[in-house]
C-alpha positions in Angstrom: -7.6 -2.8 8.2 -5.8 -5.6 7.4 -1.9 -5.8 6.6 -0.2 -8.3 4.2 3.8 -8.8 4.4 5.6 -8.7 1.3 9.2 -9.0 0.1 10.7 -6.6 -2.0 13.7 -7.8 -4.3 16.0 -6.9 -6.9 18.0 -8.6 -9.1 20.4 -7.0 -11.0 19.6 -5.3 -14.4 15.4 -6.0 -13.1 12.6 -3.9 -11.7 11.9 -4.2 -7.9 9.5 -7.5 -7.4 7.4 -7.3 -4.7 5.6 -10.8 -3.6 3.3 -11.8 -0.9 4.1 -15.2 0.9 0.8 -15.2 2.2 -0.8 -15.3 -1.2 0.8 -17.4 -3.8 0.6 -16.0 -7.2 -0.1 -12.1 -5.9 2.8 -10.1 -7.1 4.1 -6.8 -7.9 6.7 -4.5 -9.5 8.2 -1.1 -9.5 10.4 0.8 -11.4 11.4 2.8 -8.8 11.7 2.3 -4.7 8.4 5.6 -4.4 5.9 3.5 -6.0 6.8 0.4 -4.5 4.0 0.7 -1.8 1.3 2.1 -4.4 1.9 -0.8 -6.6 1.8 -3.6 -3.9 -1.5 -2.0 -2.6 -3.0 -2.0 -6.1 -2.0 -5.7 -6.6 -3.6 -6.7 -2.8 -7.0 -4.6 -4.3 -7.1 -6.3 -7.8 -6.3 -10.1 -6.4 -8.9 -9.5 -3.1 -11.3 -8.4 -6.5 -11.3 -12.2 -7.7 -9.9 -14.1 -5.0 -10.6 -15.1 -1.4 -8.1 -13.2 1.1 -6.4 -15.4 3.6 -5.8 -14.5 6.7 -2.3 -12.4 7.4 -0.2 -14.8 9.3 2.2 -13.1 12.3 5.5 -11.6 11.1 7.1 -14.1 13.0 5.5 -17.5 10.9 6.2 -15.1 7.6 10.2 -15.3 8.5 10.5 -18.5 9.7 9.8 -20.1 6.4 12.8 -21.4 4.1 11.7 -19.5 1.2 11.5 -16.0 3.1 14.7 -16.9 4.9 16.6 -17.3 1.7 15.0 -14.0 -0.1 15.7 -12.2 3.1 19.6 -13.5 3.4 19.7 -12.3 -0.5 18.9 -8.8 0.3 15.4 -9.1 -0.1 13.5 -6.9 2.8 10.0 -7.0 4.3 7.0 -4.8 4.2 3.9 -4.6 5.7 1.2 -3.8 2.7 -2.4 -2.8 4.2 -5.6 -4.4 1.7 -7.1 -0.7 0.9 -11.0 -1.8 -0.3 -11.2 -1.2 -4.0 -14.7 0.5 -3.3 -15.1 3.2 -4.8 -18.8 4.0 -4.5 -18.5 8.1 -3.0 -20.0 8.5 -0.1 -20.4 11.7 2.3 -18.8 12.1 5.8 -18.7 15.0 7.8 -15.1 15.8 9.3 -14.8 19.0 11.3 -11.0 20.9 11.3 -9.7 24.4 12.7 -10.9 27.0 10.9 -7.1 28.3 9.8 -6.8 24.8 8.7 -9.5 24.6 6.5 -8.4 27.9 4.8 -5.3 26.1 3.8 -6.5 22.9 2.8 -8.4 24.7 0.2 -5.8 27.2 -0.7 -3.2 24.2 -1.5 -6.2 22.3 -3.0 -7.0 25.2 -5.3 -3.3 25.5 -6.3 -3.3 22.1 -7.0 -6.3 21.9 -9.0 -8.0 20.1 -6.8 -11.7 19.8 -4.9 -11.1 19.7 -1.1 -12.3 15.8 -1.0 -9.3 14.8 -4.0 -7.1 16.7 -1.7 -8.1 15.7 1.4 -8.2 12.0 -0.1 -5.3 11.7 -1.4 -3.3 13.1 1.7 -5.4 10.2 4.0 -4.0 7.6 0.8 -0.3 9.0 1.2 -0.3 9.0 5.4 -1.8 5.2 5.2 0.8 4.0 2.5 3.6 6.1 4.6 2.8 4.2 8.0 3.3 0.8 6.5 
């Protein structure tokens, strides 16, 4: 899976921006620092809809340019946003887990409202947006 960097900065009185120096013109914005990741992720999956995705370039070419330099020095901060596919055509996988285990995925899935595969889903969208 493929990473992008972005900067994350605030000015006073604003929303969080979030921009990727890799891809001019791809940005983002959160109210709030939780939904930072889930926003840049869904601005990476609606640009790579439309438009040709460049290669990531190494951290270390993303912060030796001027314009990251100076964001950075302002209090801007890096992070590393992975391109989740916007495919969303279901498809059937077979996963095996621990009997106990299984019991309480579906008890917390059932107290959620949930089906197993929601649950199961949306823990797996929460660890991969936690790593980066």
């Amino acid at each position: 899976m493929k990473s992008y960097l972005a900067i994350v900065e605030k000015d006073q009185g604003s929303a969080l921006g979030v921009s990727f120096p890799d891809i001019p013109g791809c940005f983002s914005a959160a109210d709030e620092q939780e939904t930072v990741m889930a926003n840049a992720i869904e601005a990476l999956q609606l640009w790579a809809e439309d438009m040709p995705m460049p290669e990531p370039a190494p951290h270390a070419i993303i912060v030796a340019r001027p314009d990251v330099k100076e964001a950075l020095a302002a209090g801007g901060y890096l992070i590393s946003v992975p391109l989740i596919d916007n495919d969303t055509a279901i498809v059937r996988a077979n996963v095996t887990f621990e009997r106990g285990m299984l019991r309480a995925i579906d008890a917390i899935a059932r107290e959620r409202g949930l089906t197993r595969s929601a649950f199961l889903a949306g823990a797996a969208r929460r660890e991969i947006e936690a790593k980066h």
